[in-house]
Structure formats: structure tokens, C-alpha cells
C-alpha positions as CSV (number, residue, x, y, z in Angstrom):
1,X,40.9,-16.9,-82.9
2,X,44.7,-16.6,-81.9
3,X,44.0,-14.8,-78.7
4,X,41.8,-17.6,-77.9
5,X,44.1,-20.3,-79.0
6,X,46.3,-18.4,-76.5
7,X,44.6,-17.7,-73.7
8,X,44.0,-21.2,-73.6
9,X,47.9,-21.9,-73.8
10,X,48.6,-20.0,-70.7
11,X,45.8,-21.4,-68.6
12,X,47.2,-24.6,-69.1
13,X,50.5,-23.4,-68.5
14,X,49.7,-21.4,-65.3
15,X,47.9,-24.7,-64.7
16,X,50.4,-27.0,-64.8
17,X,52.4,-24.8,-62.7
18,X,49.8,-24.6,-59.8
19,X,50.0,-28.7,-60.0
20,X,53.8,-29.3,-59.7
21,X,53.3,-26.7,-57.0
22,X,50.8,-28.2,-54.9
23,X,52.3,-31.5,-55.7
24,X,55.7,-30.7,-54.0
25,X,53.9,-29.1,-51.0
26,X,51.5,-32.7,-50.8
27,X,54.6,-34.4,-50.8
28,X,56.7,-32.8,-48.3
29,X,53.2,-33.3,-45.7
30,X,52.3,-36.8,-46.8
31,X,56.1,-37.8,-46.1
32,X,55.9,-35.8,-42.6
33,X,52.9,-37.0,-41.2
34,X,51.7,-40.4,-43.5
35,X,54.2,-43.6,-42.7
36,X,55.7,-44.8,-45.7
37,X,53.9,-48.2,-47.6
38,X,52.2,-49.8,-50.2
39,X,48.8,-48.8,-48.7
40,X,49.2,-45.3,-48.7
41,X,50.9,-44.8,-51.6
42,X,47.9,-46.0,-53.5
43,X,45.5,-44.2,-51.6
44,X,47.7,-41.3,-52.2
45,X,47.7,-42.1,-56.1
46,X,44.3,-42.7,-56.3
47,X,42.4,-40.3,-54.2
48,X,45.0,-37.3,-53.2
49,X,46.2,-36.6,-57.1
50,X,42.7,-36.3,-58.9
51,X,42.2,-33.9,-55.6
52,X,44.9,-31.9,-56.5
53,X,44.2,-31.9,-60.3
54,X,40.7,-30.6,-59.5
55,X,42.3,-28.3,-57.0
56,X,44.6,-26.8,-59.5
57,X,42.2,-26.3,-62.6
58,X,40.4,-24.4,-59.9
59,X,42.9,-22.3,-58.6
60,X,43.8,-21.3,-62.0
61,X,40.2,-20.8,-63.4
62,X,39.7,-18.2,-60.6
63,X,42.7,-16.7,-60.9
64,X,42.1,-16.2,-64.5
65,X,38.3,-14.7,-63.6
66,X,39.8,-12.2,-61.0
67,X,42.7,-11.1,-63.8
68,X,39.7,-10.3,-66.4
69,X,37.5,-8.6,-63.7
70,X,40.2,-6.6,-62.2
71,X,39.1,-7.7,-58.6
């Protein structure tokens, strides 16, 4: 139960990490290449973040799979 309870620490950890990580990299390309307005800040709120969310859990969750495999 405690290994579980664990292992499900870290992946959130590692998780959260991947985020702030592709976060900062989104931002540094959306500020080079996307002019600066209202317009696409939303769309950057509302479409590019659950992106990167999903982008992150995945990253993480096959990260995790090659760990246990060995592979």
C-alpha cells in the first residue's frame, strides 16, 4: 500500500516537472514566433495548456512504463 501511495507521489512529481518544463520551452516559442495580444493569449490559455497537460501526463506515463520494463 505504501509503495503504491508512493509511486503515485513521484509520478505526479516527475509530472509536474515535465509541465513547468514544457511550459517554459512553449513560452520562449509562443513569444518568438506569436505577436503579443489578447487573442492569442486566450487561445494560448485555452487550447495550448490542456495540450501540454496531456502532453506531460504522457511523457511521464511512458517514462514510468520504460523504467518498469527496463527498455
Amino acid at each position: 500500500m505504501m509503495k503504491r501511495v508512493l509511486a503515485r507521489v513521484i509520478y505526479l512529481y516527475i509530472t509536474i516537472m515535465n509541465f513547468l518544463v514544457l511550459w517554459k520551452v512553449t513560452g520562449r516559442v509562443w513569444e518568438t514566433f506569436v505577436p503579443l495580444n489578447s487573442t492569442t493569449n486566450l487561445v494560448g490559455l485555452v487550447f495550448v495548456t490542456p495540450v501540454i497537460v496531456i502532453a506531460s501526463f504522457v511523457f511521464t506515463g511512458v517514462m514510468f512504463h520504460w523504467i518498469r520494463k527496463g527498455t
